[in-house]
C-alpha positions as YAML, in Angstrom:
chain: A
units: angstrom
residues:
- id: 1
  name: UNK
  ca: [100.12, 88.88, 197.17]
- id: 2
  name: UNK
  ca: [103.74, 89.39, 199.21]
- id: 3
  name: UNK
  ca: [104.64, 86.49, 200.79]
- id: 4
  name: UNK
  ca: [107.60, 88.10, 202.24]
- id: 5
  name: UNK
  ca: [104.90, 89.96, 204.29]
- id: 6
  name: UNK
  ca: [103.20, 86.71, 204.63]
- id: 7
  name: UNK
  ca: [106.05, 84.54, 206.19]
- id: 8
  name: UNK
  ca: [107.59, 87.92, 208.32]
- id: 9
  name: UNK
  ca: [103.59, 87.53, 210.03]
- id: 10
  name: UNK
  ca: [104.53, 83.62, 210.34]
- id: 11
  name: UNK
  ca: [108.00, 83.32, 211.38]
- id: 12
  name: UNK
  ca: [106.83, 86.35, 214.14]
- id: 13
  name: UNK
  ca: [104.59, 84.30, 215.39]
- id: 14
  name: UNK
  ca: [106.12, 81.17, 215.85]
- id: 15
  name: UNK
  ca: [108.93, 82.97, 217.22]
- id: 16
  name: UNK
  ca: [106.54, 84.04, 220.19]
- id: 17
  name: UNK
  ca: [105.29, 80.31, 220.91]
- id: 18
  name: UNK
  ca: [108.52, 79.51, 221.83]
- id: 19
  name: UNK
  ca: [108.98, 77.82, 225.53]
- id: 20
  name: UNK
  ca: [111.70, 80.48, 226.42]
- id: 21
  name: UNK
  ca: [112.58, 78.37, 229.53]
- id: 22
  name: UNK
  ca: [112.43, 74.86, 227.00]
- id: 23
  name: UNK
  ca: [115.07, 73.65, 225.07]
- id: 24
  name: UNK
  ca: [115.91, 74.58, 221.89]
- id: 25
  name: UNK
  ca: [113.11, 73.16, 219.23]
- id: 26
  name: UNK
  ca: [110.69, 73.55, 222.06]
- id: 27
  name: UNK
  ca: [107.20, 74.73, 220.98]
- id: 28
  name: UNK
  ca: [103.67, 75.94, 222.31]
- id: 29
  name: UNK
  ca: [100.52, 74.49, 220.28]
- id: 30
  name: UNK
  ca: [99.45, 77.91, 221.17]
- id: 31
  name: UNK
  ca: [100.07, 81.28, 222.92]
- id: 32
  name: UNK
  ca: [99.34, 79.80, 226.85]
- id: 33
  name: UNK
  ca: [99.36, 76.33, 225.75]
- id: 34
  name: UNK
  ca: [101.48, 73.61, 226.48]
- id: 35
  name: UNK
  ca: [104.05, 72.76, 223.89]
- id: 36
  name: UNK
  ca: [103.71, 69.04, 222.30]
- id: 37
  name: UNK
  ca: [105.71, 67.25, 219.72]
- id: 38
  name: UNK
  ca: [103.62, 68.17, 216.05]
- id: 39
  name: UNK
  ca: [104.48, 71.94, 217.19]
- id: 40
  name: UNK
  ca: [108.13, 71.52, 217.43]
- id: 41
  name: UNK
  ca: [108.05, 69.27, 214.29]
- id: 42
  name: UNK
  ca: [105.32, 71.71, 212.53]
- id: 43
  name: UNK
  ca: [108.01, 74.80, 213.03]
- id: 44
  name: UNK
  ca: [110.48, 72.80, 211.72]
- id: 45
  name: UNK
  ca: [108.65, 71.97, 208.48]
- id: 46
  name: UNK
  ca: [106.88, 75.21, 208.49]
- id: 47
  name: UNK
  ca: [110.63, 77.29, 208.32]
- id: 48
  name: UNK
  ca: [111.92, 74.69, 205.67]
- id: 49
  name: UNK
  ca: [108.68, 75.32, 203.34]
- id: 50
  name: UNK
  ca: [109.47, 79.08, 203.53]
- id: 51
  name: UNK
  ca: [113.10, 78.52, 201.98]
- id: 52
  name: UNK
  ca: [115.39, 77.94, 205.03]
- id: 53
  name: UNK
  ca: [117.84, 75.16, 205.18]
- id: 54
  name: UNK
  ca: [117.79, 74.24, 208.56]
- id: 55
  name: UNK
  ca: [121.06, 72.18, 208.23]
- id: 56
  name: UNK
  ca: [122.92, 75.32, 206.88]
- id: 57
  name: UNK
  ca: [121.35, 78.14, 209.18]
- id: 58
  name: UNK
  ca: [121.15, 76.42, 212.78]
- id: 59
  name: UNK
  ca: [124.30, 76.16, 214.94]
- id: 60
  name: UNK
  ca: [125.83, 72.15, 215.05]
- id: 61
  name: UNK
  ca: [124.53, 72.70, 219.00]
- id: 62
  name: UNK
  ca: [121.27, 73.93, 218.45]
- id: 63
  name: UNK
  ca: [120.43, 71.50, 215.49]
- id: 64
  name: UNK
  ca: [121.36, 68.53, 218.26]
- id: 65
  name: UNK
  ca: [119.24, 70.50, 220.91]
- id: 66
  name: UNK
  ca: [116.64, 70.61, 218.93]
- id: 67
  name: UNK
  ca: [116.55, 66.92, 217.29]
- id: 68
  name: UNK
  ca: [116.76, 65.67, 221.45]
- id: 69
  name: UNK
  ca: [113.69, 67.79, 222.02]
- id: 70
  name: UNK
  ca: [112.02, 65.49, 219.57]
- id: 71
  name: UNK
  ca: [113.61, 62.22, 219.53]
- id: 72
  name: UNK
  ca: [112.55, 63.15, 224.18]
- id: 73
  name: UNK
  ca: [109.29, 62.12, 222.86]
- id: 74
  name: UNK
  ca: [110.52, 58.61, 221.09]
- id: 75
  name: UNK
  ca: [109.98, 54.66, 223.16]
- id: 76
  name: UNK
  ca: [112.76, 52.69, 222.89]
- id: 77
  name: UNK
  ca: [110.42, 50.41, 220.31]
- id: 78
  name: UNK
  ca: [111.28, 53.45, 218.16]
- id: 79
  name: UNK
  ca: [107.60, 54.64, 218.22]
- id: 80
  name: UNK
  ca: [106.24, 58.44, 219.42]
- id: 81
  name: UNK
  ca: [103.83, 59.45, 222.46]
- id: 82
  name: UNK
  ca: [102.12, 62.96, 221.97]
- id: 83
  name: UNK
  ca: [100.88, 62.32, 218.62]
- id: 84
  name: UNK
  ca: [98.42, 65.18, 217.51]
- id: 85
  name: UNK
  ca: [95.05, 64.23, 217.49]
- id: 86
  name: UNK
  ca: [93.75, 61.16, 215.56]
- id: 87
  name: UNK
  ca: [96.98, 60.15, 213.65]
- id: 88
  name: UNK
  ca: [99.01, 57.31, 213.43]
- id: 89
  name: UNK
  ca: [102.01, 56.13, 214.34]
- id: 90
  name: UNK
  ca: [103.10, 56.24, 210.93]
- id: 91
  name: UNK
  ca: [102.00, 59.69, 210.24]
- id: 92
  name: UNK
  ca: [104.03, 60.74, 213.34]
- id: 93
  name: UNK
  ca: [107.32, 58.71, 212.00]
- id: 94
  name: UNK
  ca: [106.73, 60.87, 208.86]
- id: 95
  name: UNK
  ca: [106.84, 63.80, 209.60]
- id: 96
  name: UNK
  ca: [109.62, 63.28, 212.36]
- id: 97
  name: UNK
  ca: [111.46, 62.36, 209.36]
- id: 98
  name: UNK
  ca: [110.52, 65.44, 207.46]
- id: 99
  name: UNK
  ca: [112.00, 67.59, 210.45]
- id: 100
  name: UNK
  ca: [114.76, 65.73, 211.81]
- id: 101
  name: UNK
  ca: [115.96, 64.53, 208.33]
- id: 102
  name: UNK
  ca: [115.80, 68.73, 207.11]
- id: 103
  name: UNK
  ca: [117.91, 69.18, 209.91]
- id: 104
  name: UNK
  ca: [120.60, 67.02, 209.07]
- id: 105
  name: UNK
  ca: [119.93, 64.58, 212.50]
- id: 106
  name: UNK
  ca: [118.56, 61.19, 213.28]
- id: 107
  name: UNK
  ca: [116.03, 59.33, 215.52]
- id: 108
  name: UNK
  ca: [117.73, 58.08, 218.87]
- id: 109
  name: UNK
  ca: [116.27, 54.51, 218.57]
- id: 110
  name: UNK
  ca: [115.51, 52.11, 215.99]
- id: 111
  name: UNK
  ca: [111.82, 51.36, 215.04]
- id: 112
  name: UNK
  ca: [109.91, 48.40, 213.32]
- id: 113
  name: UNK
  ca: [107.11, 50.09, 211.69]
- id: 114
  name: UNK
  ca: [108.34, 49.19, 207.92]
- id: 115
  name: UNK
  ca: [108.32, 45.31, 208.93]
- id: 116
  name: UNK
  ca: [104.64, 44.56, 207.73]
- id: 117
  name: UNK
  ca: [105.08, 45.59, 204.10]
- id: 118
  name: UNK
  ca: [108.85, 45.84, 203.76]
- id: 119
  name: UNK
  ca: [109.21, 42.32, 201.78]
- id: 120
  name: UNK
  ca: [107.73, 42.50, 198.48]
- id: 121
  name: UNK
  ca: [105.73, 39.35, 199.08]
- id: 122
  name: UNK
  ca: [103.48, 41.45, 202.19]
- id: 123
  name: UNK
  ca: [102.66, 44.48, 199.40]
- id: 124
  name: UNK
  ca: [99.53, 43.96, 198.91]
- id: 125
  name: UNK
  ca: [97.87, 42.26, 202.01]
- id: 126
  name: UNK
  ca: [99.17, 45.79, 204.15]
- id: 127
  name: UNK
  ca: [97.43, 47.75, 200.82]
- id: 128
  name: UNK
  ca: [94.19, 45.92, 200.36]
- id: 129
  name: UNK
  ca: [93.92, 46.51, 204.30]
- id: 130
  name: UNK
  ca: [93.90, 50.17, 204.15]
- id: 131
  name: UNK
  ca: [90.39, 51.80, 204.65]
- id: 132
  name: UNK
  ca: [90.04, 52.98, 200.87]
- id: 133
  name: UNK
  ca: [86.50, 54.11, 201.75]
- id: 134
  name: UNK
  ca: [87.80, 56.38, 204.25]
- id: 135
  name: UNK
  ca: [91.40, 56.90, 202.47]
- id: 136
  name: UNK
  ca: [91.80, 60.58, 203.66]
- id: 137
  name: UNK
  ca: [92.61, 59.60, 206.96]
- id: 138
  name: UNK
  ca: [93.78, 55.95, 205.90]
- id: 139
  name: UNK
  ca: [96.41, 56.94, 203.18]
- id: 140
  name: UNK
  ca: [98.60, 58.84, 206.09]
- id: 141
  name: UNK
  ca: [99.68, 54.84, 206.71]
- id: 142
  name: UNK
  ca: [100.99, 54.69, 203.09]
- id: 143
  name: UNK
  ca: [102.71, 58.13, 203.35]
- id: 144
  name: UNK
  ca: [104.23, 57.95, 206.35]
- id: 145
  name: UNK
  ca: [105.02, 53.82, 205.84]
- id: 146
  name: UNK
  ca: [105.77, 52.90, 202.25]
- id: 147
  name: UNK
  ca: [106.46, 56.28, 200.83]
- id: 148
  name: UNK
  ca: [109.13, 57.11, 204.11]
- id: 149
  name: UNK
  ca: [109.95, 53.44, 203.65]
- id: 150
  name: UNK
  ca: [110.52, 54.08, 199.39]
- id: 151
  name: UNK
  ca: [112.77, 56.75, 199.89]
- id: 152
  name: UNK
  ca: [115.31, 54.48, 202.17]
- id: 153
  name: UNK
  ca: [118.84, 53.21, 200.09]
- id: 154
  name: UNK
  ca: [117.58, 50.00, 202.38]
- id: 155
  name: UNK
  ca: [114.58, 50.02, 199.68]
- id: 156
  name: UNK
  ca: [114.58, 47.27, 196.87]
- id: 157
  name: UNK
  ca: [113.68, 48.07, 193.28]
- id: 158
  name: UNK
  ca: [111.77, 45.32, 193.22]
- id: 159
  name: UNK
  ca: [109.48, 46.47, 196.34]
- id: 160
  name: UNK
  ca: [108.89, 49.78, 194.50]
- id: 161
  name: UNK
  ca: [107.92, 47.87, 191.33]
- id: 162
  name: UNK
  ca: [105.43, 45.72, 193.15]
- id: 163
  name: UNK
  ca: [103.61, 48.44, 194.56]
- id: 164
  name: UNK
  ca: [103.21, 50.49, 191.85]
- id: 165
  name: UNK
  ca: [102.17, 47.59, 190.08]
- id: 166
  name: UNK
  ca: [99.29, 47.14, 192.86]
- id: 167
  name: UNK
  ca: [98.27, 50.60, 192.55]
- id: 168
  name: UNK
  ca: [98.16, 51.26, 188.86]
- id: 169
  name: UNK
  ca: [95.61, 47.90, 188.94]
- id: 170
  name: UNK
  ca: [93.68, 49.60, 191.50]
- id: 171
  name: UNK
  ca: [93.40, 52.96, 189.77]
- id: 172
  name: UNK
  ca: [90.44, 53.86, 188.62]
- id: 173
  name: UNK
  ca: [91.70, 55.36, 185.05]
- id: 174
  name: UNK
  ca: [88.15, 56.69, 184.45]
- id: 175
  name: UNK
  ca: [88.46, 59.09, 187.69]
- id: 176
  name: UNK
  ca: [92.49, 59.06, 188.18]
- id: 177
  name: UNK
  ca: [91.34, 58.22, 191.77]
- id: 178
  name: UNK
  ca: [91.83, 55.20, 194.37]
- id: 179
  name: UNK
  ca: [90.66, 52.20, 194.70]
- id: 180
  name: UNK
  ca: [88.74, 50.74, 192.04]
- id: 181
  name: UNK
  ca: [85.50, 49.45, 193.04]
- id: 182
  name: UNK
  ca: [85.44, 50.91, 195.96]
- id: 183
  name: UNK
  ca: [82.58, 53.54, 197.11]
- id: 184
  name: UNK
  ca: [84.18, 56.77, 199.23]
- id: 185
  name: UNK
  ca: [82.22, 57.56, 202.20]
- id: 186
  name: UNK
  ca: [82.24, 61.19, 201.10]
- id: 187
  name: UNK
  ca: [83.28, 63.52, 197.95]
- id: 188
  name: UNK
  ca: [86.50, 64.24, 200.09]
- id: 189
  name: UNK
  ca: [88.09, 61.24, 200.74]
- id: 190
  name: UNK
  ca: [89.04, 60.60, 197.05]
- id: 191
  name: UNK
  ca: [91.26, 64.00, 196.98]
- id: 192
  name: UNK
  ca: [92.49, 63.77, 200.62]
- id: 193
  name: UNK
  ca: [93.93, 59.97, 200.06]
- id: 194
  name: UNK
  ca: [95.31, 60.68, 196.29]
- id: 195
  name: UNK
  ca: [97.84, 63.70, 197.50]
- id: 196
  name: UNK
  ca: [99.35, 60.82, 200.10]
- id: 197
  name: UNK
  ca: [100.23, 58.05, 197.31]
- id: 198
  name: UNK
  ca: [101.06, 60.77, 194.21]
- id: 199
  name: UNK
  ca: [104.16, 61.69, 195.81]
- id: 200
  name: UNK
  ca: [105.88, 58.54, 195.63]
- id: 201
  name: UNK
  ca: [105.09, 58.68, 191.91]
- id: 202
  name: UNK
  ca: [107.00, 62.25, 191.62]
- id: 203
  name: UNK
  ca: [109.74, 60.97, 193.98]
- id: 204
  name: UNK
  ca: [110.69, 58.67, 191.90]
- id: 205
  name: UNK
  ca: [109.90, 59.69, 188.31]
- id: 206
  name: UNK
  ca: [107.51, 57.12, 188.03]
- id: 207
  name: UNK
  ca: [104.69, 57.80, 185.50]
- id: 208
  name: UNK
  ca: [101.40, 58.43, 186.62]
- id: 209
  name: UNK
  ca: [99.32, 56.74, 183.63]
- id: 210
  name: UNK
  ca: [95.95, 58.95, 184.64]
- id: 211
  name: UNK
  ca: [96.92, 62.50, 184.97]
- id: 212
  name: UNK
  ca: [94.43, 64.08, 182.57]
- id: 213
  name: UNK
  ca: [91.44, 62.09, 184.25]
- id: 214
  name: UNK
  ca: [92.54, 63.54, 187.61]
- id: 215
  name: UNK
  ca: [92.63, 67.12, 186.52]
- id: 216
  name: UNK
  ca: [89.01, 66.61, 185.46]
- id: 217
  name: UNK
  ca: [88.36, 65.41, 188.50]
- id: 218
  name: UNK
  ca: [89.92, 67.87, 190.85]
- id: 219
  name: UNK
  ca: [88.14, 70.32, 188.55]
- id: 220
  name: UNK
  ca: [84.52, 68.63, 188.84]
- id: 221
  name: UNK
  ca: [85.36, 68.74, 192.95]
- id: 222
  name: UNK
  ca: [85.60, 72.60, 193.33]
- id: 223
  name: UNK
  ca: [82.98, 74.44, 194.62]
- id: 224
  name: UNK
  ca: [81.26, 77.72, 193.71]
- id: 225
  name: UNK
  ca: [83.06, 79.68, 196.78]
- id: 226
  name: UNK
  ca: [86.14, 78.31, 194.95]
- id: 227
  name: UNK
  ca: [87.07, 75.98, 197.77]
- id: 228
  name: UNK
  ca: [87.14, 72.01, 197.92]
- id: 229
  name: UNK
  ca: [86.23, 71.71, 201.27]
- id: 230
  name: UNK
  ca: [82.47, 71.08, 202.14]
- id: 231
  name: UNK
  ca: [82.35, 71.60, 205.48]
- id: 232
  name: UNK
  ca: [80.48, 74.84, 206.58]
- id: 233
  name: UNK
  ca: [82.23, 76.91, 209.60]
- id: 234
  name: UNK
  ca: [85.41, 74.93, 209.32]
- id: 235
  name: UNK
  ca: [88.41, 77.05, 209.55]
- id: 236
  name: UNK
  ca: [88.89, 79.03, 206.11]
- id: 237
  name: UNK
  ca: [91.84, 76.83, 204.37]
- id: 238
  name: UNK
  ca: [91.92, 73.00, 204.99]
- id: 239
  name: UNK
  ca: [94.39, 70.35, 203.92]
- id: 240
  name: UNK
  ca: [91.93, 69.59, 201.82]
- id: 241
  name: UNK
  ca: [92.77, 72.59, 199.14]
- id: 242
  name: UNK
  ca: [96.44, 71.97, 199.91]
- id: 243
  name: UNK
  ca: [95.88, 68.55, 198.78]
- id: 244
  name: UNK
  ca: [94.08, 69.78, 195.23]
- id: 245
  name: UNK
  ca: [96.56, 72.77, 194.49]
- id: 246
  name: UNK
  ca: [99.53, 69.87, 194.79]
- id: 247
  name: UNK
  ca: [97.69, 67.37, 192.89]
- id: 248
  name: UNK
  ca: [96.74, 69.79, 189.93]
- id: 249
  name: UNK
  ca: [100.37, 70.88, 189.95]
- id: 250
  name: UNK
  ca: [101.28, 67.35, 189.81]
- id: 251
  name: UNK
  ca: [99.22, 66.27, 186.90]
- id: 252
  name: UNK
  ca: [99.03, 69.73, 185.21]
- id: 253
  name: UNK
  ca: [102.81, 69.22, 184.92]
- id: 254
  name: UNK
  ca: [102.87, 65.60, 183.42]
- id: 255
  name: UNK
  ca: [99.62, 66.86, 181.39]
- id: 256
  name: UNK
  ca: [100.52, 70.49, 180.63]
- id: 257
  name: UNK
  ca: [98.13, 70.45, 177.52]
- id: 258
  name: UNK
  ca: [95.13, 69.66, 179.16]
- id: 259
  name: UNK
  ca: [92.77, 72.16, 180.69]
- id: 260
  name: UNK
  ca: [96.02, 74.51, 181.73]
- id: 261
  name: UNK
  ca: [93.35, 77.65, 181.58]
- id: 262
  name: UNK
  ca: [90.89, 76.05, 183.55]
- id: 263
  name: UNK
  ca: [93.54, 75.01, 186.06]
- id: 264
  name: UNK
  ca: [95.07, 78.81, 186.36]
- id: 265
  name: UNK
  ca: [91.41, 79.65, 186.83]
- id: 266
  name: UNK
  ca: [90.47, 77.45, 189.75]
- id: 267
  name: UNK
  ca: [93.59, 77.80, 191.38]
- id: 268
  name: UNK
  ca: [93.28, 82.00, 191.00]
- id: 269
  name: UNK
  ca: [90.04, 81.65, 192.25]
- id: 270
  name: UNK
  ca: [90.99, 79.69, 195.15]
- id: 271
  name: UNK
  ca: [93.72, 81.89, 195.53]
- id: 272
  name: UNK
  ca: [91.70, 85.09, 196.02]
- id: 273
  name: UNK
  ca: [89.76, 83.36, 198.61]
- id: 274
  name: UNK
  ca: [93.04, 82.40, 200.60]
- id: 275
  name: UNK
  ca: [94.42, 85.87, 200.13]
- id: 276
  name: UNK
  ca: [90.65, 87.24, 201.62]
- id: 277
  name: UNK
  ca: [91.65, 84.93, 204.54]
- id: 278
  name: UNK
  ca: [94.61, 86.11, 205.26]
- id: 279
  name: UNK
  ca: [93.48, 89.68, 205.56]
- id: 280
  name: UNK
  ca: [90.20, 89.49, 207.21]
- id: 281
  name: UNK
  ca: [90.67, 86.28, 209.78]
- id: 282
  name: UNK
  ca: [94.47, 86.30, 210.24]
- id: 283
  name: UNK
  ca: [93.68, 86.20, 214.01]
- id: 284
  name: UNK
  ca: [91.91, 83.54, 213.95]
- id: 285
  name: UNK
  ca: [94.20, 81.34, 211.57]
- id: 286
  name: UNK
  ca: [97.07, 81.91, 214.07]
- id: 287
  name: UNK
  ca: [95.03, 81.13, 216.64]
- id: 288
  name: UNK
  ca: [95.37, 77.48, 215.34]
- id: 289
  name: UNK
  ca: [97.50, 74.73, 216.35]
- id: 290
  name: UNK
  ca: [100.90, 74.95, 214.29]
- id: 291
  name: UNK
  ca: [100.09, 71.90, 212.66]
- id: 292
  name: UNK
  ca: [97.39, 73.86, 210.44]
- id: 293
  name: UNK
  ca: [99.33, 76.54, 210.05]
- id: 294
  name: UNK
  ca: [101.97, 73.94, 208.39]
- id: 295
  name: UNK
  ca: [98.96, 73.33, 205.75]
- id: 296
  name: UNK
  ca: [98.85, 77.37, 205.52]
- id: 297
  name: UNK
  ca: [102.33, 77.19, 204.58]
- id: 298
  name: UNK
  ca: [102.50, 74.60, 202.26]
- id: 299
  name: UNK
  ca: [99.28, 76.36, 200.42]
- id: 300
  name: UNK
  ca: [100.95, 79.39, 199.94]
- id: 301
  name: UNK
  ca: [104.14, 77.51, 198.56]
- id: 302
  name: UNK
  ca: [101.59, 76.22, 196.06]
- id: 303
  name: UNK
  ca: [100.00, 79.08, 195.26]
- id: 304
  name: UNK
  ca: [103.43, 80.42, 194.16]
- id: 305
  name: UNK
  ca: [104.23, 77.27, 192.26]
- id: 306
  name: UNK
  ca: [101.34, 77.42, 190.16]
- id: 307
  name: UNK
  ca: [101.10, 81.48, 189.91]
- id: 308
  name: UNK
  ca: [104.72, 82.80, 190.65]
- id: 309
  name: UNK
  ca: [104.01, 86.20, 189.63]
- id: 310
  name: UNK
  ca: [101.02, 86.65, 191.40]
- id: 311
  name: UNK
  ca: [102.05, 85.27, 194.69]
- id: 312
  name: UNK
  ca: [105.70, 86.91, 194.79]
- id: 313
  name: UNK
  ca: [108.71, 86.53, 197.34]
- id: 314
  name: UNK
  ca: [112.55, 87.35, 197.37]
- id: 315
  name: UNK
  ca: [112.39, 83.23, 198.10]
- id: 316
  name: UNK
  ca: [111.27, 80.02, 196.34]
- id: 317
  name: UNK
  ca: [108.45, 78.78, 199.14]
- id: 318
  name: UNK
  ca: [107.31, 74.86, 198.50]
- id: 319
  name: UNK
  ca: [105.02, 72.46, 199.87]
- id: 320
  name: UNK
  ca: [104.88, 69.31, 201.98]
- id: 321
  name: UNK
  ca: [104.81, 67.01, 199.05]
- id: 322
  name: UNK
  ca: [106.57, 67.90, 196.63]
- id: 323
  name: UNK
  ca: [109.60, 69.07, 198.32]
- id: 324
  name: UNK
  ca: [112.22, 66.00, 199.05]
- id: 325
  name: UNK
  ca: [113.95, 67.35, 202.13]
- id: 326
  name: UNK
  ca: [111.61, 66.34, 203.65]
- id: 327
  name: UNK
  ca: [111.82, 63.13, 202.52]
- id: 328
  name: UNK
  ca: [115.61, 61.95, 203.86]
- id: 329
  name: UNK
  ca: [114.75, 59.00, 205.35]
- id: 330
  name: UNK
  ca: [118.85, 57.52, 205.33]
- id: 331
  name: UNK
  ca: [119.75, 60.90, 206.88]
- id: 332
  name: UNK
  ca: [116.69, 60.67, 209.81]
- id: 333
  name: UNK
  ca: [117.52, 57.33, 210.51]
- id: 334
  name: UNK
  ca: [121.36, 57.38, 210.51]
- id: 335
  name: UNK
  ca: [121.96, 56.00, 213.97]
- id: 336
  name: UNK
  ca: [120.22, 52.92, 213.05]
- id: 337
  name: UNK
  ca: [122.08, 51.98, 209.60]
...
């Protein structure tokens, strides 16, 4: 598959949800929609992921334009309003991180959302309270909180040690899944919580002590119309296979031994279905909010991490895990140091 082709259709597109009489940064959640905060922060992401370095390639001016577009939509308690759909604060602070910290710019005001677990001693009250049932949804707190929070100079080692020493006793080395013990209330949530708590592992070369379990796992999970979503009539490529490309790439790199054929398989398979996607429902993917065409994005990026010569560009795409400028939390939060 081209993905030159593939991000020309995408950057075209964004390009037209634009608000032409907005500032700079300013996008629609949709062709005649209103524009909203995830869309300007999704573009931003969305451009980065495709191999553009914001900070190099936008004017000083527009850069500032477009980081007061975003930080228009901070409280002075440092929080957001307009945050898509059912997400948290903290998801919200992470990815205005991801954007603004790409960019090379800051929040405008300070926040406090790092004070419940920031002293080694709170660790694992704020982690036992996450909904590990439900951890799809729940483990956005740990990304956007204590892996945002992990990636600050303002971050002890000794914080970092105690919560990987919480969640390495809570693994489940059987399944390479979180939490020990603890039912999921479905076969997703497993997968969906696991691709928000591996990255702080990768970010900081941290070994992972079940990688081979969780390739088994991820393997076990996919489905005979090579997805990993089981959700009938949702749209045709979820988070949810974002989520199981980067965590196979993940542990198929600290494992490389194990399974590596069976892993090029799924993932080919999956990719054949994403690729059938493209070409027969393209309307209807761009149809979608930015914010799941972000997920899109970051798919494809995988796809060419794990099969480079099968999903080709003149540029090195990458994914919203893996890749650590969008992870600059000194850099987002400048202002405030």
């Amino acid at each position: 598959m081209n993905l030159g082709d593939v991000r020309s259709v995408l950057l075209s597109h964004l390009d037209s949800l634009r608000d032409r009489e907005g500032p700079v940064g300013s996008y629609r959640s949709g062709r005649g929609r209103r524009t909203d905060l995830y869309a300007s922060l999704d573009v931003a992401l969305m451009r980065t992921l495709m191999g553009e370095n914001l900070a190099a390639t936008l004017p000083p001016a527009e850069r500032r334009a477009w980081a007061d577009h975003i930080n228009s939509f901070q409280k002075p308690d440092g929080t957001f309003t307009d945050v898509f759909t059912h997400h948290s604060q903290l998801h919200a602070h992470g990815m205005v991180v991801g954007a603004l910290g790409a960019m090379g710019e800051s929040m405008r005001y300070p926040h406090t959302l790092y004070a419940p677990f920031a002293k080694p001693a709170n660790v694992a009250h704020w982690l036992e309270q996450i909904d590990w049932a439900e951890q799809w949804s729940a483990s956005h707190l740990f990304w956007g909180g204590m892996h945002i929070y992990s990636m600050s100079a303002a971050c002890p080692a000794e914080w970092k040690a105690v919560v990987f020493a919480w969640l390495e006793q809570h693994l489940d080395r059987a399944t390479g899944w979180w939490a020990k013990g603890i039912p999921h209330t479905d076969r997703h949530q497993a997968l969906g919580g696991s691709a928000h708590i591996l990255p702080i592992y990768q970010h900081h070369q941290h070994r992972f002590p079940a990688p081979e379990r969780l390739i088994d796992s991820i393997i076990a999970m996919q489905l005979p119309d090579a997805r990993w979503l089981d959700q009938p009539g949702h749209y045709p490529v979820s988070y949810l296979e974002l989520d199981a490309l980067y965590a196979l790439k993940f542990a198929g790199d600290l494992a490389p031994d194990h399974r590596a054929g069976e892993i090029r398989d799924a993932v080919r398979r999956f990719g054949r279905s994403v690729t059938t996607a493209w070409n027969t429902r393209r309307a209807e993917l761009l149809a979608e909010h930015p914010h799941i065409l972000l997920g899109l994005t970051g798919t494809f990026g995988l796809l060419q991490q794990h099969l480079p010569d099968e999903f080709t560009d003149a540029v090195t795409w990458t994914d919203i895990f893996s890749d650590r400028r969008l992870y600059q939390t000194d850099v987002a939060t400048a202002r405030h140091m």
